[in-house]
C-alpha positions in Angstrom: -132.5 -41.4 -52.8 -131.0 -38.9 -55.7 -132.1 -40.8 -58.8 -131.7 -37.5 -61.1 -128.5 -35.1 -61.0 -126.7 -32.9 -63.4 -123.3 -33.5 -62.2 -123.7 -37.2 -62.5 -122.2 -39.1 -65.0 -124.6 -42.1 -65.2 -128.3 -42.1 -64.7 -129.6 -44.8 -62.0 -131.1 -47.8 -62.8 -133.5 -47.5 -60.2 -134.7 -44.3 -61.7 -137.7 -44.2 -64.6 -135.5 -43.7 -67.5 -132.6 -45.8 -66.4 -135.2 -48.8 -66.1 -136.6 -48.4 -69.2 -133.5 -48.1 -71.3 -132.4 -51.1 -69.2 -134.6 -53.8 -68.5 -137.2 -52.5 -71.4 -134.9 -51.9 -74.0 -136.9 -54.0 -76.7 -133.8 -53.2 -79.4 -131.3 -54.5 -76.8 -132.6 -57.9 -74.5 -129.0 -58.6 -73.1 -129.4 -57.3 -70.1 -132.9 -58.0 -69.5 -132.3 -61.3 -70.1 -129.1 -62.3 -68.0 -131.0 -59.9 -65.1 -134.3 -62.1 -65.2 -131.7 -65.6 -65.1 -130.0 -64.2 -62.5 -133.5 -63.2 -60.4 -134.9 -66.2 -61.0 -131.6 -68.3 -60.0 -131.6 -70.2 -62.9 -128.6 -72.3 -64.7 -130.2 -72.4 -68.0 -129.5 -69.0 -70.1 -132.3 -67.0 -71.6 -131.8 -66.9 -75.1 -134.5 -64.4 -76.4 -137.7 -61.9 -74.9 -140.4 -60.9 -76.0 -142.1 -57.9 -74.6 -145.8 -58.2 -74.3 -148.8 -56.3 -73.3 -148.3 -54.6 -70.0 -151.5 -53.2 -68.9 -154.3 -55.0 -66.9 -158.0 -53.8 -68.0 -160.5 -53.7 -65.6 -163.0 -56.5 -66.2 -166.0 -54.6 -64.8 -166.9 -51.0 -64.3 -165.7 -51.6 -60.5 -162.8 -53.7 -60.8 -159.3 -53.2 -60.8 -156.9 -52.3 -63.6 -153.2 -51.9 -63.5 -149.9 -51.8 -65.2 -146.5 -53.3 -64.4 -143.6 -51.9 -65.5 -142.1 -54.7 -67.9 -144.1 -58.0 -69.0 -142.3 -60.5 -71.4 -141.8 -64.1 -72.6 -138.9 -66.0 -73.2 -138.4 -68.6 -75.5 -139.5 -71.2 -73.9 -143.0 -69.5 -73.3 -141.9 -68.7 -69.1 -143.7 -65.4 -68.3 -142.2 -62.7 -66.6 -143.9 -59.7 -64.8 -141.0 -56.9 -63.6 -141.9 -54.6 -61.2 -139.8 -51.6 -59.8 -141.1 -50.0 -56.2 -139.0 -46.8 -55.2 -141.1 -45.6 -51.9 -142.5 -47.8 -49.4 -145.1 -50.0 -49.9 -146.0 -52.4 -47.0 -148.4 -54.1 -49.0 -146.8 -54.7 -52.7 -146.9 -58.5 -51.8 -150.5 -58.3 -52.5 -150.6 -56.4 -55.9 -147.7 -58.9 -56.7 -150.6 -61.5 -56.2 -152.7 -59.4 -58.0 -150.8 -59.3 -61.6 -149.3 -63.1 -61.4 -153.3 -64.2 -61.1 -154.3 -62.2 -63.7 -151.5 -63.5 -65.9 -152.5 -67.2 -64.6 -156.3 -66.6 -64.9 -155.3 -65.1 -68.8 -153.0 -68.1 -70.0 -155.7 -70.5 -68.8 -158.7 -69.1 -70.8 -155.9 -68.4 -73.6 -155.5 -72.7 -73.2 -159.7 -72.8 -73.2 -159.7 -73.3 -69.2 -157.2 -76.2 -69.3 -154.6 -76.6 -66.4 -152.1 -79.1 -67.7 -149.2 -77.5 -70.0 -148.9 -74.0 -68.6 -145.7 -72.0 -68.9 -144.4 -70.9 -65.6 -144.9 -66.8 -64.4 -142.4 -65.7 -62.9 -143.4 -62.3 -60.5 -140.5 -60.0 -59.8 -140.5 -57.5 -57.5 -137.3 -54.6 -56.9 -137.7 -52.6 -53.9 -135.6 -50.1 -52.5 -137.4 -50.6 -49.5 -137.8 -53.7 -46.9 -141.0 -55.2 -46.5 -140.1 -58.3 -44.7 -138.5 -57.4 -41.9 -138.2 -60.4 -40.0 -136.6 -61.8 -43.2 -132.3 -61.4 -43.2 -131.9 -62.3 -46.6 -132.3 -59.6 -49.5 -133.1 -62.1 -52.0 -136.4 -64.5 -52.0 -137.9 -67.0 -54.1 -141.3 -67.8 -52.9 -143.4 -71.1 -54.0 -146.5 -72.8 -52.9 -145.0 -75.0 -49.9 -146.9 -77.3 -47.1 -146.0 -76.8 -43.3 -143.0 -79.3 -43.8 -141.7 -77.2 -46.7 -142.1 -79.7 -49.1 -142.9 -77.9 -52.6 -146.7 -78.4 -53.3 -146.7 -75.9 -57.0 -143.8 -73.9 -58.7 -146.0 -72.7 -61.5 -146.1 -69.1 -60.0 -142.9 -67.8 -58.5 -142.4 -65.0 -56.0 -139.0 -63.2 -56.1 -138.7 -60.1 -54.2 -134.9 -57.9 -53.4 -134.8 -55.7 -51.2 -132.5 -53.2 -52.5 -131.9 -51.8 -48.8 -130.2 -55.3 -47.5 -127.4 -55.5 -49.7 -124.3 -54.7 -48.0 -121.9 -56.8 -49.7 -118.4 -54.9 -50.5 -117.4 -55.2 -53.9 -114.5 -57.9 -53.2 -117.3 -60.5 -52.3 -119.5 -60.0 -55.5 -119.4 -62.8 -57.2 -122.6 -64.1 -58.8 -124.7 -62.5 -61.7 -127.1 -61.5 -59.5 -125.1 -59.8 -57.1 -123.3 -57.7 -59.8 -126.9 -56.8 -61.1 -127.3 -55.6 -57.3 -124.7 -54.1 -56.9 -124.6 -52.0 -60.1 -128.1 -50.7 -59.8 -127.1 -49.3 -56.0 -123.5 -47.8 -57.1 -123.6 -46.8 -61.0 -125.2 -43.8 -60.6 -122.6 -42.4 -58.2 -119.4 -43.6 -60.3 -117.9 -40.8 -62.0 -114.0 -41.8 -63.3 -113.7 -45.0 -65.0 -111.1 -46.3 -62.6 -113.6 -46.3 -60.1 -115.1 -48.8 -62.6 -114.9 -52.9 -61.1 -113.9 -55.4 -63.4 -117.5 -57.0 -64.0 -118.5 -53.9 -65.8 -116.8 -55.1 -68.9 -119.1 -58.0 -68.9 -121.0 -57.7 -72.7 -125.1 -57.4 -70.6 -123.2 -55.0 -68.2 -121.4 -53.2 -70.4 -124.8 -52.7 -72.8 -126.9 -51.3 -70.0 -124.6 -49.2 -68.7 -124.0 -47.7 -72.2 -127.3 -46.6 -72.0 -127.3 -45.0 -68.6 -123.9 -42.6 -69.8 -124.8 -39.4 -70.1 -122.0 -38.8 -72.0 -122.8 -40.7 -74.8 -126.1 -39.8 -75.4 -127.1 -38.7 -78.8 -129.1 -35.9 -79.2 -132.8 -38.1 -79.5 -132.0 -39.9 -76.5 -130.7 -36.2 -74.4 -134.4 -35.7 -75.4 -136.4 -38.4 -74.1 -134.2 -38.2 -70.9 -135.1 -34.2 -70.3 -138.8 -35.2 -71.1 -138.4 -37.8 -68.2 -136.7 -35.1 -66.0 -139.6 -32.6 -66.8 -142.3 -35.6 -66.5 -140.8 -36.7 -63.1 -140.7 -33.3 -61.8 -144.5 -32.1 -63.0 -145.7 -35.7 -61.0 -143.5 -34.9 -57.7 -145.0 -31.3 -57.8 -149.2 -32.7 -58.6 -148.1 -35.4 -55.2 -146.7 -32.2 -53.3 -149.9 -30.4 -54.3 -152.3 -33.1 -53.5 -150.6 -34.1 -50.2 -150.9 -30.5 -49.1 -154.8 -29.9 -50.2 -155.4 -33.5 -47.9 -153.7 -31.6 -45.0 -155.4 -28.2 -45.3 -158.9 -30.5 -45.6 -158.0 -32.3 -42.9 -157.3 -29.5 -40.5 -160.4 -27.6 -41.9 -162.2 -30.5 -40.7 -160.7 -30.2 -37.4 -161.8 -26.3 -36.8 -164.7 -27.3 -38.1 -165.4 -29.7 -35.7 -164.0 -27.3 -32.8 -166.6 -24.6 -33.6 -169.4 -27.1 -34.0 -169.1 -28.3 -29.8 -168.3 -25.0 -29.0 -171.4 -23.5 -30.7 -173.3 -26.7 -29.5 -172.2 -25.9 -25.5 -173.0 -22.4 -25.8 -171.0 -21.0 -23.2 -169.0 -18.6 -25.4 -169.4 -15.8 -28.1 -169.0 -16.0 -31.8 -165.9 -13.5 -31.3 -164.4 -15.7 -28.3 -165.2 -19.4 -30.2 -163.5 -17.9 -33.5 -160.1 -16.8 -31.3 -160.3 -19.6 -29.7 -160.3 -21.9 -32.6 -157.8 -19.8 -35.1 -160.7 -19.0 -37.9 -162.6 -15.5 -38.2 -165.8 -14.4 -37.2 -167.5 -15.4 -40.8 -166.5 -18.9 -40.7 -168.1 -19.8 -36.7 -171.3 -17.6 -38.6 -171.6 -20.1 -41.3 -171.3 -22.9 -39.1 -173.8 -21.1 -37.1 -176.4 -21.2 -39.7 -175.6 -24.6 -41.3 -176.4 -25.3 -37.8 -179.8 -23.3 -37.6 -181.1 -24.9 -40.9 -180.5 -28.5 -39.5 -182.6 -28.1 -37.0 
């Protein structure tokens, strides 16, 4: 998935910048807020956000921190946790669990370990990968249910799209959140405004999508956009680096191992173990001797 090209006219959504002059622009709640109604499914419009502290401190030395990419409260005091997952991630249920209960567990010391009166949290989760396979639909809305499906708590919501299930052709979007869907899979490979459907001109569209032209940019924005791009690219090149050092160590291991049960059966020479196992001479030696002193 190209999130970052020169001869495009609008930056993704889906990409690091594009989210955060998106749903985190703190100057500019419009689209952030008609996004999270549409998520959520809800007919009641958001009328103002609050951004609030992101990051999750460990508790211990041992325990787990974290940060999620957008935390905020509406009016109303409803909590909402935004989380964006590019590659796969079989498991992001689980650290979906993870921030929600740390919200939960924070609101109810905040309330002096009282359980009566608490705002809802709302957990949302944009993947551009599936994790529930067995599952048609691209949207969810999970709540605590009983076997019958009869709601037992709606105090913590799950809402999860899967980015990779929308097909829907542009004549049958219809509904908020299938234009916020839609838009974040297409924008970034629009280039002529005729190619532009009608909802763009829709005020929260129309703000966002502002933000994502490169065209328009003024020069501080061009900046923090090219220190994304050079950001993006040192991170992709320290994963490259790190994945490569794991494979080298892991097939080091492997000769390793290979000289060790040849050395061990004694049935060859030093010169015919090292051929055999692609290393030189010096390498079965020092295993030879590691092997000596252990005894």
């Amino acid at each position: 998935m190209s999130l970052y090209n020169d001869n495009e006219r609008f930056i993704s959504i889906l990409s690091d910048y594009g989210f955060k002059v998106t749903f985190g622009n703190e100057t500019d709640t419009r689209f952030l807020r008609r996004a999270l109604q549409a998520l959520i499914q809800s007919p009641i419009a958001i009328k103002h956000v609050e951004f609030i502290e992101s990051e999750i401190p460990g508790l211990t030395k041992d325990s787990r921190s974290g940060v999620y990419d957008i935390a905020c409260v509406d009016e109303t005091g409803n909590q909402f946790i935004v989380e964006m997952q590019l590659s796969k991630y079989p498991d992001f249920i689980q650290r979906m669990k993870f921030y929600s209960f740390y919200r939960l567990n924070t609101l109810i010391r905040k309330g002096k370990y009282r359980f009566e009166g608490l705002p809802k949290i709302y957990c949302i989760g944009i993947l551009a990968f599936n994790i529930f396979p067995h599952i048609i639909d691209y949207h969810n809305i999970a709540v605590l249910k009983n076997e019958k499906g009869e709601l037992i708590d709606d105090q913590t919501t799950f809402i999860t799209i899967e980015l990779a299930k929308f097909k829907k052709r542009l004549v049958n979007v219809q509904t908020d959140l299938d234009k916020l869907i839609y838009t974040m899979k297409t924008l970034h490979k629009v280039t002529k405004p005729k190619q532009f459907p009608q909802f763009w001109s829709e005020e929260w569209l129309e703000a966002a999508i502002k933000e994502l032209d490169t065209r328009a940019m003024t020069p501080e924005k061009r900046m923090a956009y090219e220190m994304t791009l050079s950001a993006n690219a040192l991170a992709i090149e320290n994963e490259n680096r790190k994945i490569q050092e794991a494979r080298e160590a892991e097939n080091q291991a492997v000769k390793t191992e290979t000289v060790i049960k040849a050395l061990k059966r004694g049935k060859l020479t030093i010169e015919e173990i090292a051929e055999d196992s692609g290393v030189n001479v010096d390498f079965v030696l020092k295993i030879r001797r590691g092997l000596s002193q252990n005894r």
